[in-house]
C-alpha angles and dihedrals in degrees: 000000000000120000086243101055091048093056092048096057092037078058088056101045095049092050082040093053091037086057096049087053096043088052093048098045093053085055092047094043094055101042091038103026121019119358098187104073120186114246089258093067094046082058088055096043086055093043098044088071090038088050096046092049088062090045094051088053090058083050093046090053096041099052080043095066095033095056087044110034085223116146109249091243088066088035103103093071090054103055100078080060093044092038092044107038106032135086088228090052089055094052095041083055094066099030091058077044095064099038097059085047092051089050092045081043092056085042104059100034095040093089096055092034080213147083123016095065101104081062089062098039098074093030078058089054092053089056094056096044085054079061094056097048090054095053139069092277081070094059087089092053143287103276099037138143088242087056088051096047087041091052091050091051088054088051097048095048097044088056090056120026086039093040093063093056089066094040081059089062099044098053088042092056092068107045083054081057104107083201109043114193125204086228082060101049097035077062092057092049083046095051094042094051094045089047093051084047085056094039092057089055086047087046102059089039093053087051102047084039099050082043097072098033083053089044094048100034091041113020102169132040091238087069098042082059113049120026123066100253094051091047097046080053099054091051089052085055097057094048094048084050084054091044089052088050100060087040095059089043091060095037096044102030121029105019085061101051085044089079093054095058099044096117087059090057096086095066084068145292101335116245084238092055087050085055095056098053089046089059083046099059092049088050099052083044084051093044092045086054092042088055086046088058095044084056096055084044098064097051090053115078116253114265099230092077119104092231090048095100094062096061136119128191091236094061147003093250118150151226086266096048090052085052094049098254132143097216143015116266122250098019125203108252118263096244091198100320122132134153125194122198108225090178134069093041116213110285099011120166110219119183111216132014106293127085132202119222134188126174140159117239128205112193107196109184104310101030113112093155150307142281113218114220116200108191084344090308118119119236112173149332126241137207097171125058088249152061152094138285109224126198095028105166121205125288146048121330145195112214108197118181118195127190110238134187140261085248086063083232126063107071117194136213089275114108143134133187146169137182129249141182122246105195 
């Protein structure tokens, strides 16, 4: 894949993730924090599915073009295979499923701003556990301890990062208000201190929980260091530093001096509650770029593999490759596995710069699908028997298919190639 189509659909995974949290932490702000929202924030609660859905589509697309290699414009005839036979189809399934029953759910209950929540509320947490089995935590299977911690992490940070988004509002509520009451804003003080009491639960879990991800994805400081995963990482850590700062400055400076100056809240919104909300508002701006950066994490390869270093953000090429090799060594048997490339055939002639390919896999018991390496670079990775090969340039080419993994990772000694012409 091209560096511009990774960070495209790292674009879309960071606004998509942002979405989902957004979505949850409404739910978990208004069962654990506030249950009376303003109407603005009902809007939001309808538009965030309806958004997602969207959202899902681009993925869709995305993953589409990068399993079979097809241009975007040829994409719409391969998505009952991709839909149908993939892991990510699967999962895309369930998560288009409850969104539409978390719309139909704020649809239904919005009238009455009450009941019916706790409904959405798991089917929230499904959502976000549809986000983790499509991600790296799901490399290790379906049902794994690394699915269950990343899950957790998605819980805990929705809660808070997206609970802040509708503490903003909240607060924000108040201060619009031309007849501010000191019932009203005794509420606020109330809502902001029962939402830090949440934020510092969400807090410890997020960092149990981003220890051992960074333990199990990472695993050496080397790695932290030098390969893009383990730098974009790095960057995410420092902004969530920045995001626990503000935070303790709101929990353990001015919430507490808050409740000293409550019989001066009646004359209007407090300068210390004004200061709250502005710390609010840069640390939703902190938690949107820190989401951005977990979306560009999950398309780069986890550090702790050995071929990690070798990486660069435009392609998956490897550690072998660098060296010159043509495979890995040593390479994990075939068990089974083989894969046989029935186009091109040896010696074809193509015109342009795309180039058809057709194969038959046979997965074994490790087999999911196959990269395909163009001159030892690799071009793309394929779950259906079919696809194209974009950005050829003339000459002669080696075509070389190897058989992966369901980890994308782990390719086995299970390979075929020929060599074709590009005029």
């Amino acid at each position: 894949m091209s560096e511009s189509h990774i960070l495209l659909h790292a674009l879309v995974r960071g606004v998509d993730l942002t979405g989902m949290v957004l979505l949850m932490g409404g739910l978990a702000f208004r069962k654990l924090v506030e249950s009376s929202l303003s109407h603005r924030t009902l809007v939001i609660e309808l538009f965030l599915p309806l958004f997602l859905l969207l959202i899902g589509l681009a993925d869709l697309l995305l993953r589409s073009h990068m399993i079979s290699g097809q241009p975007l414009a040829s994409l719409w005839p391969m998505l009952p295979a991709v839909l149908a036979k993939t892991h990510f189809g699967t999962v895309w399934i369930v998560r288009t499923l409850l969104l539409i029953v978390i719309f139909a759910t704020c649809v239904m209950t919005r009238e009455r701003n009450s009941g019916g929540k706790w409904f959405e509320f798991p089917a929230g947490g499904g959502l976000l556990l549809t986000a983790s089995l499509s991600g790296h935590a799901a490399d290790a299977g379906v049902f794994s301890l690394a699915v269950l911690i990343d899950w957790l992490h998605l819980l805990a940070a929705s809660a808070w990062i997206g609970g802040l988004f509708f503490l903003a509002l909240t607060l924000r509520r108040h201060f619009v208000s031309r007849q501010p009451k000191l019932a009203t804003q005794s509420g606020s003080i109330d809502t902001a201190k029962n939402f830090s009491r949440l934020a510092s639960i969400c807090v410890v879990l997020i960092l149990a929980t981003g220890s051992y991800q960074t333990w199990d994805k990472v695993g050496s400081l080397p790695a932290l260091v030098h390969t893009p995963y383990g730098q974009t990482l790095t960057a995410k850590l420092i902004l969530v530093l920045l995001l626990l700062g503000l935070g303790a400055i709101n929990r353990y400076r001015f919430l507490p001096r808050l409740s000293k100056t409550i019989l001066d809240l009646a004359l209007g919104p407090s300068a210390l509650l004004k200061k709250v909300l502005t710390n609010v508002k840069f640390e939703i701006a902190l938690g949107f770029v820190i989401l951005l950066c977990a979306g560009l994490i999950v398309q780069l390869p986890p550090a702790r593999s050995e071929r990690s270093s070798a990486f660069k953000v435009s392609t998956h090429g490897t550690r072998h490759v660098q060296k010159g090799e043509t495979h890995p060594s040593p390479v994990p048997p075939a068990e089974g596995a083989s894969v046989k490339i029935l186009a091109p055939k040896q010696g074809q002639t193509f015109k342009g710069d795309q180039v058809a390919i057709q194969f038959k896999l046979v997965k074994g018991k490790r087999g999911h699908h196959v990269h395909a390496y163009v001159d030892n670079e690799l071009m793309g990775m394929f779950e259906t028997e079919r696809g194209t090969l974009n950005g050829i340039k003339p000459g002669i080419h080696v075509l070389r298919l190897r058989v992966v993994a369901d980890d994308h990772q782990t390719e086995m000694d299970a390979s075929d190639e020929v060599k074709f012409l590009v005029k």
